[in-house]
C-alpha positions as CSV (number, residue, x, y, z in Angstrom):
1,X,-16.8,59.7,48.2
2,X,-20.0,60.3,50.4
3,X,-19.6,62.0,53.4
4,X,-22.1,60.6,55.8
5,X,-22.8,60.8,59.6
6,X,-22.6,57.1,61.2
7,X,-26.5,55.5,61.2
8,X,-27.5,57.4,57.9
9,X,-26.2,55.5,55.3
10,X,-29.2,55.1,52.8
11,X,-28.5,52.1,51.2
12,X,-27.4,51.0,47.6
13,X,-27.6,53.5,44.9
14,X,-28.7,51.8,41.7
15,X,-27.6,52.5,38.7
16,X,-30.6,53.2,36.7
17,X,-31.6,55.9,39.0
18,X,-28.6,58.1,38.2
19,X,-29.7,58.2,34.4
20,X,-33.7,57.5,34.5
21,X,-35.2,59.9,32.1
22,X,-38.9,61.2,33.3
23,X,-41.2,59.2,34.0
24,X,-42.9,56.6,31.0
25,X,-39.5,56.6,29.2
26,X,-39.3,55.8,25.7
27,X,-37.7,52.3,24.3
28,X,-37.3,50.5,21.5
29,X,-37.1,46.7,20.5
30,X,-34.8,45.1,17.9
31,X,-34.5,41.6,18.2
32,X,-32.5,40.7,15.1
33,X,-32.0,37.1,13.3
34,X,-28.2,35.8,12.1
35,X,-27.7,32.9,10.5
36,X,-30.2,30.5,9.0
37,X,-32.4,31.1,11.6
38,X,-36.3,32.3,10.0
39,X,-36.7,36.3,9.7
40,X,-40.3,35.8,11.3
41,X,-38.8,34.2,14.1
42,X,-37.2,37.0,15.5
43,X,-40.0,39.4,14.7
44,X,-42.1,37.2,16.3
45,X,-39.9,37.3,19.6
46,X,-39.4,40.8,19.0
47,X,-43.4,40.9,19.6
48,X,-43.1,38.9,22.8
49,X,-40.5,41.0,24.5
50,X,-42.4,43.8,23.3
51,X,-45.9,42.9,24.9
52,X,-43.7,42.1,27.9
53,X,-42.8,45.6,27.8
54,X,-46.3,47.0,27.5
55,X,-47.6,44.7,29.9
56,X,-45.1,46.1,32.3
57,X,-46.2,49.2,32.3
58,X,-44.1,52.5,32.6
59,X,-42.7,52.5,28.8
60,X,-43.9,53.3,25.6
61,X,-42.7,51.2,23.3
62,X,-41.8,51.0,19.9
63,X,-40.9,48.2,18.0
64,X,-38.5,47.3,15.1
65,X,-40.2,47.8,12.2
66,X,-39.9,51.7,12.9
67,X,-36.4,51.6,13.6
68,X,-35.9,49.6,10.0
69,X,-37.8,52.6,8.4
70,X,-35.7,55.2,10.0
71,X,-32.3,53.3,8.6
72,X,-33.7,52.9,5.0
73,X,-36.2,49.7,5.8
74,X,-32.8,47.4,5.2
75,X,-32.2,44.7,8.3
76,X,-28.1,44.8,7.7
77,X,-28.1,48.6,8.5
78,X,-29.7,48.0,11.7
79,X,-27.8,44.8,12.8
80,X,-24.7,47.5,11.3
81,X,-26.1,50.2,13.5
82,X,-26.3,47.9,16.7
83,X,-23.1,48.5,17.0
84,X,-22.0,51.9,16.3
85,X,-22.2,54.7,18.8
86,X,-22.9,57.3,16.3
87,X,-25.8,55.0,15.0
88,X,-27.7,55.2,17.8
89,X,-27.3,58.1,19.3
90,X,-28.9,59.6,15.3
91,X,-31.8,56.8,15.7
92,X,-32.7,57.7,19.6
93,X,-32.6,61.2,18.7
94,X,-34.7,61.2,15.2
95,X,-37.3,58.5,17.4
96,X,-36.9,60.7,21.0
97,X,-36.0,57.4,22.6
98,X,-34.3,57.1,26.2
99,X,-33.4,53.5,26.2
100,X,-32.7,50.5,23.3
101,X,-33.1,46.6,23.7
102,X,-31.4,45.2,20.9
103,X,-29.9,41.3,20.5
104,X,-29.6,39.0,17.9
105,X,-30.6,35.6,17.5
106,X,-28.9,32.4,16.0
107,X,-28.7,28.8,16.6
108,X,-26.0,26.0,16.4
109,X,-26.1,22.5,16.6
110,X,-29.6,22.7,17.8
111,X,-29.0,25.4,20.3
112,X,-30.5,28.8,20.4
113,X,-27.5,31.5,21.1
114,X,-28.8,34.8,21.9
115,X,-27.5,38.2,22.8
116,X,-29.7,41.4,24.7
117,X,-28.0,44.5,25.7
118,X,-30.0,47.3,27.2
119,X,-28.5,50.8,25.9
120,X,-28.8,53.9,27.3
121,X,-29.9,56.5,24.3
122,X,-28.3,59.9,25.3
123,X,-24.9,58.2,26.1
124,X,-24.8,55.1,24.0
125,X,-23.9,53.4,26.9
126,X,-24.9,49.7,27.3
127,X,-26.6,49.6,30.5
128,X,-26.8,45.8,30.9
129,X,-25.9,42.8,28.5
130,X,-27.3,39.0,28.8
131,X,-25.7,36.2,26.7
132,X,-27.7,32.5,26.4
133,X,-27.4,29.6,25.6
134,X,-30.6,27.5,25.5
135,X,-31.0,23.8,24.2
136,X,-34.6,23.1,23.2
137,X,-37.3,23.9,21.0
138,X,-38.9,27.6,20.6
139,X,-41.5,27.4,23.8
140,X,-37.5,26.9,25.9
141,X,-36.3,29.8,24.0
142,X,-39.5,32.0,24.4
143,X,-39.0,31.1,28.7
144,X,-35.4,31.9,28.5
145,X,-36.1,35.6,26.8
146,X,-39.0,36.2,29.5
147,X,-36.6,35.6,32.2
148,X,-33.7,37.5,30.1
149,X,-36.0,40.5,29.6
150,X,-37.0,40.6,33.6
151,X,-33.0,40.3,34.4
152,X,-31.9,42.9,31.5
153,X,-34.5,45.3,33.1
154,X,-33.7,45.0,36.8
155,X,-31.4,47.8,37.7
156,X,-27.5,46.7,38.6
157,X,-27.2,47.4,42.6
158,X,-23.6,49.8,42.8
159,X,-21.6,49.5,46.2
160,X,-21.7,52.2,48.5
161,X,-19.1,54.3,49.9
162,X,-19.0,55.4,53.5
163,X,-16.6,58.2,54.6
164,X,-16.8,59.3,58.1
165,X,-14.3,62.2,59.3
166,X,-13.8,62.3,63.0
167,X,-11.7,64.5,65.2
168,X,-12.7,62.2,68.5
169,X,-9.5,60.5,69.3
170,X,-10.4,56.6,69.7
171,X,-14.1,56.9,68.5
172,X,-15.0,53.4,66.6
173,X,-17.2,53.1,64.2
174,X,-19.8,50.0,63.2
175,X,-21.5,49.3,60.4
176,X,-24.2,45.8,60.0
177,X,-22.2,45.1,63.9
178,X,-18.9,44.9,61.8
């Protein structure tokens, strides 16, 4: 708990800023195919949410093909290592990474299923996960993993706590008139 006067509360804490690294932190972009879905597809969007990235600002970036080298070059260890704890704590620490994006990609009866989750490097800890659904052809898709990247990226608002310790007998406090 957070002991406060009353009038300076300062608002919702967010998440990310209890576990940003410095500033221009370091991520990496796995987008990863399963089923009968084409290989070059997901590189493909692995290159769009990557340029998104860029054209962000504030990250470097690197993409997938440096994370398959650093597991051997072999796409099942990295869909394994996805995954695993252990995994990626090794490949953030061998590639000095802060932060992972990481999904895979299928599709079923004409639907495109994918799956992003935002992982925190030193911890392992998934920050943030987004599951779709999108009907349509790859220009839908390529929409739906704009907007998935821009939600995956904005920082989960935590509730507050206010504590206030008061000795005056009958003393009231308000918070937002309530």
């Amino acid at each position: 708990a957070l002991l406060l006067a009353v009038g300076s509360f300062p608002g919702p804490v967010r998440a990310e800023s209890l576990t940003r690294p410095a500033a221009n932190p370091k991520v990496a972009v796995l987008l990863l195919k399963t089923g009968a879905i084409a290989e070059d597809l997901a590189d493909n969007l692995t290159e769009v949410l990557i340029v998104k990235l860029v054209s962000g600002g504030g990250r470097q970036v690197v993409g997938k093909e440096v994370v398959k080298t650093q597991l051997g070059g072999d796409e099942s260890k990295v869909l394994a290592c996805i995954g695993n704890r252990i995994c990626i704590g090794n490949v953030a620490t061998a590639l000095g990474l802060h932060y992972l994006i990481v999904g895979t990609l299928g599709q079923r009866d004409g639907v495109w299923i994918y799956n992003l989750y935002y992982i925190e490097a030193a911890s392992s800890d998934e920050v943030k996960r987004i599951h779709r659904e999108v009907p349509g052809d790859v220009a839908a898709l390529t929409r739906s993993l704009d907007a998935a990247l821009a939600e995956l990226l904005t920082p989960r608002v935590l509730p507050g706590t206010l504590r206030v310790t008061s000795s005056v007998v009958g003393a009231r406090v308000h918070l937002d008139e309530v």
